[in-house]
VOTORTOR-581842 format. One record per atom (N, C-alpha, C): x, y, z; atom name; residue in one letter. Coordinates in Angstrom, 1 decimal. Layout:
% VOTORTOR-581842
<<X,Y,Z>,CA,a> ...
***
This chain:
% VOTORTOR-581842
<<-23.9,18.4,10.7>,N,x> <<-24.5,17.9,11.9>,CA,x> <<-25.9,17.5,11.7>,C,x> <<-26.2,16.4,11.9>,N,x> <<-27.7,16.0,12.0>,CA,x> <<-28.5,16.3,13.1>,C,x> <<-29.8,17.3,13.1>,N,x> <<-30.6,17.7,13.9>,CA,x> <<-31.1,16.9,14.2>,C,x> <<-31.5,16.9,15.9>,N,x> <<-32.1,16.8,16.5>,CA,x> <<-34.2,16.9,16.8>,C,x> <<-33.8,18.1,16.2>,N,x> <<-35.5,19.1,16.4>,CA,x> <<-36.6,17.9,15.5>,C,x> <<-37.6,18.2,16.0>,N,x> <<-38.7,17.2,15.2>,CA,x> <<-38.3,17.6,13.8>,C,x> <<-39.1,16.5,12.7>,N,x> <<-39.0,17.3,11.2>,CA,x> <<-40.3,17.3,10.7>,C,x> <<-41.6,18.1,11.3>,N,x> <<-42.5,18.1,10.9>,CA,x> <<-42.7,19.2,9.9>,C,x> <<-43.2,18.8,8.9>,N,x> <<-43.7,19.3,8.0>,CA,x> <<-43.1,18.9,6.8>,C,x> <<-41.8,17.8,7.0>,N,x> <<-41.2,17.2,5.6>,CA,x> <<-41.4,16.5,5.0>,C,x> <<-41.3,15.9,4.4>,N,x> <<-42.4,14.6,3.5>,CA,x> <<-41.3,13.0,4.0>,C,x> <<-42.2,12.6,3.9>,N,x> <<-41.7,11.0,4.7>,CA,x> <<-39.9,10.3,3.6>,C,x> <<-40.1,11.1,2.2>,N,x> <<-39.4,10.8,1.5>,CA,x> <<-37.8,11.6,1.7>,C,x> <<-38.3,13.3,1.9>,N,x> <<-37.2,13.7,2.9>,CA,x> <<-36.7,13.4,4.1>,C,x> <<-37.6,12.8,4.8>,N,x> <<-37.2,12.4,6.2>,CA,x> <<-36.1,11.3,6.4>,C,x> <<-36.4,10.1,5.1>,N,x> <<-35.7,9.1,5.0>,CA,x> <<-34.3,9.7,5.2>,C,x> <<-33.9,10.6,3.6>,N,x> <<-32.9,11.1,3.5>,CA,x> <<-32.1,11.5,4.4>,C,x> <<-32.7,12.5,5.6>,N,x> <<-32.1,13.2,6.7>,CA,x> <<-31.8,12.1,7.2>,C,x> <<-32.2,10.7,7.7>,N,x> <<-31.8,9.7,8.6>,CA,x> <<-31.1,9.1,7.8>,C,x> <<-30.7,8.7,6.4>,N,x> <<-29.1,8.1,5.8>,CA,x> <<-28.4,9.1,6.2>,C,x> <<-28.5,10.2,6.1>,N,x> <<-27.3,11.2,5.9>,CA,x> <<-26.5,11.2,7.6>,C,x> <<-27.6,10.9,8.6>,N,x> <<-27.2,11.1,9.7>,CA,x> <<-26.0,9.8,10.0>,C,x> <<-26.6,8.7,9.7>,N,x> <<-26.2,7.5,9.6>,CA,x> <<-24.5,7.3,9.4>,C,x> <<-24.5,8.0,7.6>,N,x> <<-23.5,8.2,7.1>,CA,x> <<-23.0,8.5,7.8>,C,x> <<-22.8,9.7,8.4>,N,x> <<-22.2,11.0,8.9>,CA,x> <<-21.3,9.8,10.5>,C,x> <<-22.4,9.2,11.5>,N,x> <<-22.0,8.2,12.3>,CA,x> <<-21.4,7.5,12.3>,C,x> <<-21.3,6.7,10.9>,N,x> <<-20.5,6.5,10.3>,CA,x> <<-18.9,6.2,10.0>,C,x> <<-19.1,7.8,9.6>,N,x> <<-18.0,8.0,9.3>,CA,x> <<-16.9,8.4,10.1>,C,x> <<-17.8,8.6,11.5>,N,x> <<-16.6,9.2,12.6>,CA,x> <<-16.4,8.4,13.5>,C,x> <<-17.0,7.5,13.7>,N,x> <<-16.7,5.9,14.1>,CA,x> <<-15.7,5.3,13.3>,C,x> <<-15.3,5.3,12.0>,N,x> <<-14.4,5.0,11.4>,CA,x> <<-12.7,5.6,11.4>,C,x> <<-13.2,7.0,11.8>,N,x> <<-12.2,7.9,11.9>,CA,x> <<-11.5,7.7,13.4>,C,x> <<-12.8,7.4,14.5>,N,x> <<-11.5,7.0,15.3>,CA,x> <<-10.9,5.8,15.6>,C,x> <<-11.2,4.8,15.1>,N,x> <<-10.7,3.5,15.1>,CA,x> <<-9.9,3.8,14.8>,C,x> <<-9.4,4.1,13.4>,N,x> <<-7.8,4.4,12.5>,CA,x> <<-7.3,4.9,13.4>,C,x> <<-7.3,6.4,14.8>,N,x> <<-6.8,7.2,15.1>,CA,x> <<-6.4,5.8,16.2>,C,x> <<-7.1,4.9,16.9>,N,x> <<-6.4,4.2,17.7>,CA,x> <<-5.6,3.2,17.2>,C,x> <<-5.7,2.5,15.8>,N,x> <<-4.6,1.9,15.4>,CA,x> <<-5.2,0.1,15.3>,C,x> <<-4.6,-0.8,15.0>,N,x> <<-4.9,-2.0,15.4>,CA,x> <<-4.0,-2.9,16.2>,C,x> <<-4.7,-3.2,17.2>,N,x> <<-4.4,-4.2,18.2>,CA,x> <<-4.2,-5.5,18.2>,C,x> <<-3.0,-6.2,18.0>,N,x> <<-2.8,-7.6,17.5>,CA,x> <<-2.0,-8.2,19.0>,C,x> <<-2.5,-9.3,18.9>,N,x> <<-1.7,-10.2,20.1>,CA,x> <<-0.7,-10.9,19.5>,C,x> <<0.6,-10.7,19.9>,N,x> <<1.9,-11.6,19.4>,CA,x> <<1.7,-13.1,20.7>,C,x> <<2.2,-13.6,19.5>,N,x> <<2.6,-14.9,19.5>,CA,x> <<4.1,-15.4,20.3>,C,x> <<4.4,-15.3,20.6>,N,x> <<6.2,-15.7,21.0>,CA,x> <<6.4,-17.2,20.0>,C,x> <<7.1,-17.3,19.4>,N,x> <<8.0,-18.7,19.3>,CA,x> <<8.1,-20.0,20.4>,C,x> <<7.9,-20.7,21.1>,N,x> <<8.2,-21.4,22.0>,CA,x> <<9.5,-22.6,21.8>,C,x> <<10.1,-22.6,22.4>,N,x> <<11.3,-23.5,22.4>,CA,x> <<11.2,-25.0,23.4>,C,x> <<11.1,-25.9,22.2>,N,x> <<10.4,-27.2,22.9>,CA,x> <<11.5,-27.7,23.3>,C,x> <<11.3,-28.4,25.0>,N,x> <<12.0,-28.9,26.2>,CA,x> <<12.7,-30.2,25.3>,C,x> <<13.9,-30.2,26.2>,N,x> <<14.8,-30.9,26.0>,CA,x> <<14.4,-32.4,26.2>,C,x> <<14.3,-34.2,25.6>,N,x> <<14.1,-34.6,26.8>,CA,x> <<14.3,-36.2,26.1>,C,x> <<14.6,-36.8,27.3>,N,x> <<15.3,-37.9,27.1>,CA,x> <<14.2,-39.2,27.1>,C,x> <<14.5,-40.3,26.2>,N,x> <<13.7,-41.8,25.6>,CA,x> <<14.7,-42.5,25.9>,C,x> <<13.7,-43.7,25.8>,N,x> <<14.3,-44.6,26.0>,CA,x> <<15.0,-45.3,27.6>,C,x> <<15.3,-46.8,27.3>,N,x> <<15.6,-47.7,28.8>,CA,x> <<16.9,-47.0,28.5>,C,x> <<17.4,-48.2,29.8>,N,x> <<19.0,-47.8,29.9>,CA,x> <<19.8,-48.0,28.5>,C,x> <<20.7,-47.4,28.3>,N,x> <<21.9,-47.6,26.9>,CA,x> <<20.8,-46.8,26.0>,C,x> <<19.9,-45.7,25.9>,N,x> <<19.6,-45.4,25.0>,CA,x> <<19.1,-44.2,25.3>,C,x> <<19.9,-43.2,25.7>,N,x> <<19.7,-41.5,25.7>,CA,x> <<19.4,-40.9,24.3>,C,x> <<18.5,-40.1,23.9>,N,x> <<17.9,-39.9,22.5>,CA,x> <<17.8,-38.9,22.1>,C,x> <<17.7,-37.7,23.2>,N,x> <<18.2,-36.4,23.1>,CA,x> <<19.2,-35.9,22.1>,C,x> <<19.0,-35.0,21.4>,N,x> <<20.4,-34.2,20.3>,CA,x> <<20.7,-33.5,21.5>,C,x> <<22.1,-33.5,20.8>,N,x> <<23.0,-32.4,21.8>,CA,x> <<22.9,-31.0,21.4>,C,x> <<23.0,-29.7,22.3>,N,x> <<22.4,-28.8,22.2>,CA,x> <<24.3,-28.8,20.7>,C,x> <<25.1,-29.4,20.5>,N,x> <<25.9,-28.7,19.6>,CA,x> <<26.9,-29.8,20.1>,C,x> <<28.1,-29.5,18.9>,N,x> <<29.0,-30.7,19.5>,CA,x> <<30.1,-30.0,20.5>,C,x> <<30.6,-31.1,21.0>,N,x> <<31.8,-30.7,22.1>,CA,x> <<32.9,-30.2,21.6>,C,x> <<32.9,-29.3,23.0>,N,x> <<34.0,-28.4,21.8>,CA,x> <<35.5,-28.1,22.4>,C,x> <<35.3,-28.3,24.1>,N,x> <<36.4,-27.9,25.4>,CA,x> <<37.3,-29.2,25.8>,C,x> <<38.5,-29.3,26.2>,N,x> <<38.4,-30.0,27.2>,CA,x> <<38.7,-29.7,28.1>,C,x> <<38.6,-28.5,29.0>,N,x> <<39.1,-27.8,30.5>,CA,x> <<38.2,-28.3,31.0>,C,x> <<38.7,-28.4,31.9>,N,x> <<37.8,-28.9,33.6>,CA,x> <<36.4,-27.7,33.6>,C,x> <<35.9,-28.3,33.8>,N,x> <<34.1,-27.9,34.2>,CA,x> <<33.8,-28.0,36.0>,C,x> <<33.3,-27.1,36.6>,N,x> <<33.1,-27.1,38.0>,CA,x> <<31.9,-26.2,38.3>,C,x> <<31.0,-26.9,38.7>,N,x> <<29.8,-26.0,39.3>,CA,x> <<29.3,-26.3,40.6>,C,x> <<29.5,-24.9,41.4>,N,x> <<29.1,-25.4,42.9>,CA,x> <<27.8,-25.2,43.8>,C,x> <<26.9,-25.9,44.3>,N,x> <<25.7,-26.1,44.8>,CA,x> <<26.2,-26.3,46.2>,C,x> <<27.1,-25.7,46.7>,N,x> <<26.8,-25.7,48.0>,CA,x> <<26.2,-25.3,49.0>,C,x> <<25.5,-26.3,50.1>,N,x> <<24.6,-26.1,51.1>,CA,x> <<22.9,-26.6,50.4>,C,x> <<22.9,-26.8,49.3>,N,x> <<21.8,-28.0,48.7>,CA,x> <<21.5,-29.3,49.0>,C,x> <<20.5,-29.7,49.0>,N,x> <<20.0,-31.1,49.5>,CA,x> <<20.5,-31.5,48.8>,C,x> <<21.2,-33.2,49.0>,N,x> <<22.0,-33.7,48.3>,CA,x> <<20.7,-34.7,47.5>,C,x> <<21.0,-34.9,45.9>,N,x> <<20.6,-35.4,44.8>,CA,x> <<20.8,-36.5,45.0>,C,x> <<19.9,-37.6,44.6>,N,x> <<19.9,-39.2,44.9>,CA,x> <<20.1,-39.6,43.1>,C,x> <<21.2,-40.3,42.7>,N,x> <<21.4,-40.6,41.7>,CA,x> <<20.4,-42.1,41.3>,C,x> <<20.0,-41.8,40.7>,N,x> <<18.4,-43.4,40.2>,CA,x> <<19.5,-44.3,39.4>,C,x> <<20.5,-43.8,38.6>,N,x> <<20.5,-45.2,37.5>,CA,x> <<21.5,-44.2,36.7>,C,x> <<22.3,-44.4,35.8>,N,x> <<23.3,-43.9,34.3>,CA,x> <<22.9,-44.4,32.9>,C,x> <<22.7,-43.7,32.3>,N,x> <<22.5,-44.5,30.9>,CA,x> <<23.7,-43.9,29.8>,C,x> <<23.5,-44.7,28.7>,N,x> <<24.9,-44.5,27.7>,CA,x> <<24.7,-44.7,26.5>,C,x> <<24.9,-44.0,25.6>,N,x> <<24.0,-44.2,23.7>,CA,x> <<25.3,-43.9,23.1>,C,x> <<25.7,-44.4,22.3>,N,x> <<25.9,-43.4,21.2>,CA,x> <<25.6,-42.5,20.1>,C,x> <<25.5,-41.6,19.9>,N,x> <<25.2,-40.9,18.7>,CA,x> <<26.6,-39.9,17.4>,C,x> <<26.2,-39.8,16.7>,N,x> <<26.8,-38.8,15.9>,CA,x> <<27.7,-38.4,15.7>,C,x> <<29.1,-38.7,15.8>,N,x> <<29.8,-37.7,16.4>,CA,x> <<30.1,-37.2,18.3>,C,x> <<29.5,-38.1,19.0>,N,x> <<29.9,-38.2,20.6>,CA,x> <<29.0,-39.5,21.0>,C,x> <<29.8,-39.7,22.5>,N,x> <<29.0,-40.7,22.8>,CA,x> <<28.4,-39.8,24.1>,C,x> <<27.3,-40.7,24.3>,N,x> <<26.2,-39.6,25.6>,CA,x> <<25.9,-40.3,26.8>,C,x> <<26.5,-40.0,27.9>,N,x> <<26.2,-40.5,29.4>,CA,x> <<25.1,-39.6,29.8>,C,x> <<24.0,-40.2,30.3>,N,x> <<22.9,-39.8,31.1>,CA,x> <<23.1,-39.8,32.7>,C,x> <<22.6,-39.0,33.7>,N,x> <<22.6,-39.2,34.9>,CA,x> <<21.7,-38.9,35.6>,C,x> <<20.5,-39.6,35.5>,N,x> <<19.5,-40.0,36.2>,CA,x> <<19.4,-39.2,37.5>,C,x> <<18.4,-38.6,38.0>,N,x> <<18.5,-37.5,39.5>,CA,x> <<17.3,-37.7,40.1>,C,x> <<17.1,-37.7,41.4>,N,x> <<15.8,-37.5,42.3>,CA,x> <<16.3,-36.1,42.8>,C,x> <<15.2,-35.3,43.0>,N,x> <<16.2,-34.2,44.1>,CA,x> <<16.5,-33.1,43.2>,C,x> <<16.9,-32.1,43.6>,N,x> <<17.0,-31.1,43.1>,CA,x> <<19.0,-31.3,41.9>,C,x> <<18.9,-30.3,41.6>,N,x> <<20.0,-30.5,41.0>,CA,x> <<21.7,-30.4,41.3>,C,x> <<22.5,-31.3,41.3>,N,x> <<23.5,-31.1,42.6>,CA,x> <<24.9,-30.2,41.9>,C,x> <<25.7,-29.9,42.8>,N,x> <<27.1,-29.4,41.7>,CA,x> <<27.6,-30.9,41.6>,C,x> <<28.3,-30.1,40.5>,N,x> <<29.3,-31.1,39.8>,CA,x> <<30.5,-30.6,39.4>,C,x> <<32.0,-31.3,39.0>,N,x> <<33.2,-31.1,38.9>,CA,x> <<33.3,-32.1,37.5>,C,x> <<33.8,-31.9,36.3>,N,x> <<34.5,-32.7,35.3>,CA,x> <<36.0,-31.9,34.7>,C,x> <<37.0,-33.5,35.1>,N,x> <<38.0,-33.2,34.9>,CA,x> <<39.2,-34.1,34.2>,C,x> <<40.1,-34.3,33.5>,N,x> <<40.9,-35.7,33.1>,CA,x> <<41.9,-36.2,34.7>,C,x> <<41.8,-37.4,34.7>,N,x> <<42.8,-37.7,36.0>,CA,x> <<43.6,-38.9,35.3>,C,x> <<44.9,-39.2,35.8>,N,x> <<45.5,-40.4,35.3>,CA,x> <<44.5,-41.7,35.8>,C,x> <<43.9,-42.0,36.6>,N,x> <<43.3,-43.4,36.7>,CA,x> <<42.5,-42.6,37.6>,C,x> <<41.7,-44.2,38.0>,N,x> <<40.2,-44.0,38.3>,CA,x> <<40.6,-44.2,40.1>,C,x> <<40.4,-43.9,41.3>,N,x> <<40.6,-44.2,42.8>,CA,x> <<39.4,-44.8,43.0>,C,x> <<39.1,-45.2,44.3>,N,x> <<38.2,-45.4,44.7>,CA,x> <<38.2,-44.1,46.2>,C,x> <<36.7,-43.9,45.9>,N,x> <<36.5,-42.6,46.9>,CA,x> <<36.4,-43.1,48.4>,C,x> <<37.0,-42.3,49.1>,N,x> <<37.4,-42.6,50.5>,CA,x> <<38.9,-43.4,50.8>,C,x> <<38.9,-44.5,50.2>,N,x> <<40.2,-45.4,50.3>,CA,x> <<41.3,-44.9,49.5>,C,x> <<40.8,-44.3,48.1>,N,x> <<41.8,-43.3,47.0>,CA,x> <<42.7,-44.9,46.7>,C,x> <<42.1,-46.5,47.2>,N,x> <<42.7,-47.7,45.7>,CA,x> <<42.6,-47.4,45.0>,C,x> <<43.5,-47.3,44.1>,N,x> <<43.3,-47.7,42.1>,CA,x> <<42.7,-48.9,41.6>,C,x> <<41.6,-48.1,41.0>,N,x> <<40.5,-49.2,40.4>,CA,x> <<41.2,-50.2,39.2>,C,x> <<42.2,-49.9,38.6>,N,x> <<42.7,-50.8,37.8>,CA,x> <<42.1,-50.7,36.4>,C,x> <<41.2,-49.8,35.9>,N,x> <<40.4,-49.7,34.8>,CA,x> <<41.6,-49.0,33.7>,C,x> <<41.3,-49.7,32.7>,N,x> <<42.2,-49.7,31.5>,CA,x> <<41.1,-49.0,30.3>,C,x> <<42.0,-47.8,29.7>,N,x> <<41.6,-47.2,28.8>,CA,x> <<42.8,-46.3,28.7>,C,x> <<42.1,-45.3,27.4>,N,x> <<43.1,-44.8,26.7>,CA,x> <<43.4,-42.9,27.2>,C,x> <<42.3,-42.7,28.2>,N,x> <<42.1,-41.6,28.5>,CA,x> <<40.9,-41.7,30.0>,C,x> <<41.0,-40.8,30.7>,N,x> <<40.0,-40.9,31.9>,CA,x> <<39.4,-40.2,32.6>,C,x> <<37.9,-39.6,32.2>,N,x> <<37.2,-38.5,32.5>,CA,x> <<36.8,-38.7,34.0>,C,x> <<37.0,-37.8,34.7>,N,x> <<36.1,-38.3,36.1>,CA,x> <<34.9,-36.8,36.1>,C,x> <<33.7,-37.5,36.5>,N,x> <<32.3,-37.2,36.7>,CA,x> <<32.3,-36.9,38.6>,C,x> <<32.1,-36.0,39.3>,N,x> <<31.9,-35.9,40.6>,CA,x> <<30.8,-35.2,40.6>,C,x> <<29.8,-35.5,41.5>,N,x> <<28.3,-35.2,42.2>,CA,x> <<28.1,-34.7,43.4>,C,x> <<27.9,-33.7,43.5>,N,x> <<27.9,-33.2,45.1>,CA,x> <<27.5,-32.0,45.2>,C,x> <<26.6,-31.7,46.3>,N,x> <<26.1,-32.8,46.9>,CA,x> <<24.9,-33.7,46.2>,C,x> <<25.7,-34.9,46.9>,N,x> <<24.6,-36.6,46.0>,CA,x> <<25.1,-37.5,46.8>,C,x> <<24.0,-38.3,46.3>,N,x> <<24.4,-39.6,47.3>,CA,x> <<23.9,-41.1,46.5>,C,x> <<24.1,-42.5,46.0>,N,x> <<23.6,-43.1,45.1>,CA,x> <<22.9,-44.5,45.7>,C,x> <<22.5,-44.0,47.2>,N,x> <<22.1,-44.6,47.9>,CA,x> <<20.7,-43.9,49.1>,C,x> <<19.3,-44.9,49.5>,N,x> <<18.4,-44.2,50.1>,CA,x> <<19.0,-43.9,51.5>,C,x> <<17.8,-43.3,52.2>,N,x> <<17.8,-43.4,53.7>,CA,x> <<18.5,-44.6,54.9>,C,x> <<18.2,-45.9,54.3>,N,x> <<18.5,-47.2,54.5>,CA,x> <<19.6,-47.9,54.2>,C,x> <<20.2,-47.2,53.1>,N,x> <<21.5,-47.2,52.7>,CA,x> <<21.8,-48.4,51.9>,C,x> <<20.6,-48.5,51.3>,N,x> <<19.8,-49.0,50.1>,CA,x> <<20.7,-48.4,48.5>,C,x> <<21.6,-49.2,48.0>,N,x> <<21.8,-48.3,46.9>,CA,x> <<20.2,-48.0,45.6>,C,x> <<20.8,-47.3,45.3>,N,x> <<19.9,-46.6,44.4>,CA,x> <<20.5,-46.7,42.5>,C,x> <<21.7,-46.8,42.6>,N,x> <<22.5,-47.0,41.4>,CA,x> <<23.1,-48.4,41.5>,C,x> <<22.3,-49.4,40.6>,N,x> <<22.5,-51.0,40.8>,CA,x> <<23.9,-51.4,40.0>,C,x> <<24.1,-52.7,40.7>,N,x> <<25.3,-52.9,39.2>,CA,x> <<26.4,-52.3,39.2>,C,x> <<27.6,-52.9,38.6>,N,x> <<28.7,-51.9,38.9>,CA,x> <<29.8,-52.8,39.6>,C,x> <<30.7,-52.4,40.0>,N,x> <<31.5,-50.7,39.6>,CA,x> <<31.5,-50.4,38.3>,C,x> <<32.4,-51.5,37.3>,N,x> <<32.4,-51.0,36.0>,CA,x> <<31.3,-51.4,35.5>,C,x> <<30.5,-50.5,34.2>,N,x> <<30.0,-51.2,33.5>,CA,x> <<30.2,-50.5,31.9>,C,x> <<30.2,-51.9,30.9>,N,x> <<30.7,-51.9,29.9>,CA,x> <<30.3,-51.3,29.0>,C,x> <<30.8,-50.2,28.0>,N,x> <<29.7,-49.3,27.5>,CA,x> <<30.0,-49.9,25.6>,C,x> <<31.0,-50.0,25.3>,N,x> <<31.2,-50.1,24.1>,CA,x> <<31.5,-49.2,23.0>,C,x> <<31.2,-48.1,23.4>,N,x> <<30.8,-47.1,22.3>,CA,x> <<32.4,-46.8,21.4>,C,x> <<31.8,-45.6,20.6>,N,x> <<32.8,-45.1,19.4>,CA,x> <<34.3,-44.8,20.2>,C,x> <<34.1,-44.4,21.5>,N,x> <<35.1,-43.4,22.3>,CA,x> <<35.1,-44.1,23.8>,C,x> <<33.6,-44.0,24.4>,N,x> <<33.3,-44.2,26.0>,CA,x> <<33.6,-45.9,25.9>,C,x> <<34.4,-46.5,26.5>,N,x> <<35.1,-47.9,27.0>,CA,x> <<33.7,-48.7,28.0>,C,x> <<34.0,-48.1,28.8>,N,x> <<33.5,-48.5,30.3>,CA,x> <<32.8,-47.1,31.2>,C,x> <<31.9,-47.1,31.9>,N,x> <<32.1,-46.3,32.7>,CA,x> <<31.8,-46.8,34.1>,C,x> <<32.4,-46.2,34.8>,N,x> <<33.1,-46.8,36.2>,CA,x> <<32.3,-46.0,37.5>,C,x> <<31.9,-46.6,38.6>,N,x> <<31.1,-46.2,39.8>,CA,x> <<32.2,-45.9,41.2>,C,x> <<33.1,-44.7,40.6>,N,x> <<34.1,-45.0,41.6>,CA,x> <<34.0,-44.1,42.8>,C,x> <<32.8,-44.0,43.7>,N,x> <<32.4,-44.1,44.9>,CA,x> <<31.1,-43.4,44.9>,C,x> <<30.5,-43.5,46.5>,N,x> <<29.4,-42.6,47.0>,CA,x> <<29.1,-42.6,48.1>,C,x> <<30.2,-41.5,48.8>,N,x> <<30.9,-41.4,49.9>,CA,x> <<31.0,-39.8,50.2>,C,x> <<30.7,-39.5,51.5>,N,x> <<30.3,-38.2,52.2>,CA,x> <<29.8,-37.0,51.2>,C,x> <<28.4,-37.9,50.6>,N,x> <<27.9,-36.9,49.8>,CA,x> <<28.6,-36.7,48.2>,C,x> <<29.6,-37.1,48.3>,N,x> <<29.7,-37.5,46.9>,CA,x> <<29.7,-38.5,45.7>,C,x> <<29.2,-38.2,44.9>,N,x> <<29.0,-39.7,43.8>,CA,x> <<30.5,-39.5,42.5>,C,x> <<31.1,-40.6,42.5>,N,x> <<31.7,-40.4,41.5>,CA,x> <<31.6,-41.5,40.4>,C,x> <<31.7,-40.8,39.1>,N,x> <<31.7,-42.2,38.1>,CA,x> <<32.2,-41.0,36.9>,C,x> <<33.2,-42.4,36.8>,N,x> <<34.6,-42.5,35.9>,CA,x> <<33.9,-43.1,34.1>,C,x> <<34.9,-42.1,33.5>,N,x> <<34.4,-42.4,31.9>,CA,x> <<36.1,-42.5,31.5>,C,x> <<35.8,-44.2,31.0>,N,x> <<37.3,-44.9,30.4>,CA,x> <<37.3,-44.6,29.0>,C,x> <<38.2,-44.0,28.5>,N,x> <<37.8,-43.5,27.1>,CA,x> <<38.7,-43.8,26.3>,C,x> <<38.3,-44.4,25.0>,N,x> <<39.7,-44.8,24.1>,CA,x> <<41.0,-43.4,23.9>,C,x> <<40.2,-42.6,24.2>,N,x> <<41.0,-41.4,23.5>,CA,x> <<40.6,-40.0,24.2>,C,x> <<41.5,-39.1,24.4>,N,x> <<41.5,-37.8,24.8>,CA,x> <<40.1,-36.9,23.8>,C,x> <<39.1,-36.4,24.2>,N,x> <<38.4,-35.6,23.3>,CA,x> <<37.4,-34.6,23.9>,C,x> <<37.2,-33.6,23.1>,N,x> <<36.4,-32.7,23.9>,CA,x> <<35.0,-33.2,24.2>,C,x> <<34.4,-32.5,25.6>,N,x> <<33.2,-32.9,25.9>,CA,x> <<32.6,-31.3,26.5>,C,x> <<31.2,-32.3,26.6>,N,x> <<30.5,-30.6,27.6>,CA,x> <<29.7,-31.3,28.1>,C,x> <<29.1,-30.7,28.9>,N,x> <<28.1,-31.1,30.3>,CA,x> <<26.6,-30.1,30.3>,C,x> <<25.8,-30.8,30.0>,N,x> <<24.1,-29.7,30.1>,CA,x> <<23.4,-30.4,31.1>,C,x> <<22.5,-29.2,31.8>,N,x> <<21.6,-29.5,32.5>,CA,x> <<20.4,-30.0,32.4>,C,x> <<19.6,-30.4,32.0>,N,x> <<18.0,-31.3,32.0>,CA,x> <<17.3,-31.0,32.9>,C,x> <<15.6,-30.7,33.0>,N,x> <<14.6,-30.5,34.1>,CA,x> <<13.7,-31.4,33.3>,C,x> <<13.1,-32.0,34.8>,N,x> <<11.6,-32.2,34.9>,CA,x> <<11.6,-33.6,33.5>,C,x> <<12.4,-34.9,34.0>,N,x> <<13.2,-34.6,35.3>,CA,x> <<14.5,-34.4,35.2>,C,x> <<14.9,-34.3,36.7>,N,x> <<16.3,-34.0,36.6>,CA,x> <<17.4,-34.6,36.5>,C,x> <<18.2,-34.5,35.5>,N,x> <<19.3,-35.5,35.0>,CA,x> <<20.1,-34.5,34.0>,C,x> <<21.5,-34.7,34.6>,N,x> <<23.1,-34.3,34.0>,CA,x> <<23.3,-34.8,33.1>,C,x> <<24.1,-34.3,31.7>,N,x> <<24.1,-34.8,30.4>,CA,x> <<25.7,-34.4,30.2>,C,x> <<26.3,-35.8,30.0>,N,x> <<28.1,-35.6,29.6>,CA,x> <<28.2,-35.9,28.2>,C,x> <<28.5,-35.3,27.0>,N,x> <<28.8,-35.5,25.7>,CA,x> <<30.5,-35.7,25.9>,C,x> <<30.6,-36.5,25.4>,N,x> <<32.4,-36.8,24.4>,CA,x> <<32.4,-37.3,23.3>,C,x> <<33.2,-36.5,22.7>,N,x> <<33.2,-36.4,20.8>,CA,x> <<33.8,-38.2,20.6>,C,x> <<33.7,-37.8,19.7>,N,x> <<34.9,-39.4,19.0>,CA,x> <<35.9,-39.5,18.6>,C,x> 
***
């Protein structure tokens, strides 16, 4: 323990000494408890960079989170949601599938994907007459692909011509009491999947080749 008490009478050269040794001694038990509390590091997390789509129309550029792997019907229900204003569709191919984009205003709506023998038109249920080798139908709801004014919002159409490895045409086959449909003409039966997109908000349909 280093004293306290005056140190008169010791010579300036012992005095020194008592004040390293004090020092040391301060030291040392400053040291001692640091170790006893350990060291304090801030983690890092990993961050997982957002998904997100380039490019005009016909050129979705996003990887797919994996390839398609199902073909059972897909159904997700948002009922009692503001219905979603569809802006526009785009169509790319990549890799091993071709990729339909679906452009969204609005929060994010349910949707249904499922094979149907031909394409209808919604409300009247005519046969659109679209020729292909297979026929995905896309339903949106609640959506609508038209404004307040009843202004469409989704230009162009009904069919429009895609080209790709697999996707034919894809088809605008209604947007009627809240729901949007559009049809994927496809050379061929193949698996697909469906992912969600934010910010903004747009539906992503993968079909293999």
């Amino acid at each position: 323990m280093c004293s306290s008490s005056p140190s008169a009478g010791r010579s300036p050269r012992t005095r020194a000494a008592v004040v390293r040794a004090c020092l040391a001694v301060i030291a040392a038990a400053l040291t001692a408890g640091l170790a006893a509390c350990g060291t304090v590091r801030q983690a890092t997390l990993p961050q997982t960079p957002a998904t997100t789509e380039t490019g005009g129309t016909g050129s979705p550029s996003a990887a797919a989170p994996g390839a398609p792997t199902s073909t059972a019907e897909v159904e997700v229900d948002r009922s009692g949601t503001e219905p979603a204003v569809v802006t526009g569709v785009r169509f790319a191919a990549h890799e091993g599938y071709d990729r339909l984009v679906v452009d969204l205003k609005g929060g994010m709506p349910g949707y249904n994907v499922k094979w149907v023998d031909e394409f209808v038109q919604d409300g009247s249920g005519k046969p659109m007459g679209v020729r292909g080798g297979a026929y995905l139908q896309l339903t949106l709801f609640p959506a609508n692909a038209h404004d307040e004014d009843g202004e469409p919002t989704w230009s162009g159409g009904p069919v429009y011509a895609a080209g790709l490895a697999n996707l034919a045409d894809v088809v605008r086959t209604g947007d009627f009491e809240g729901r949007v449909g559009i049809g994927l003409a496809l050379d061929r039966q193949a698996a697909f999947q469906v992912t969600e997109h934010r910010s903004p908000n747009r539906l992503v349909l993968d079909v293999a080749h």
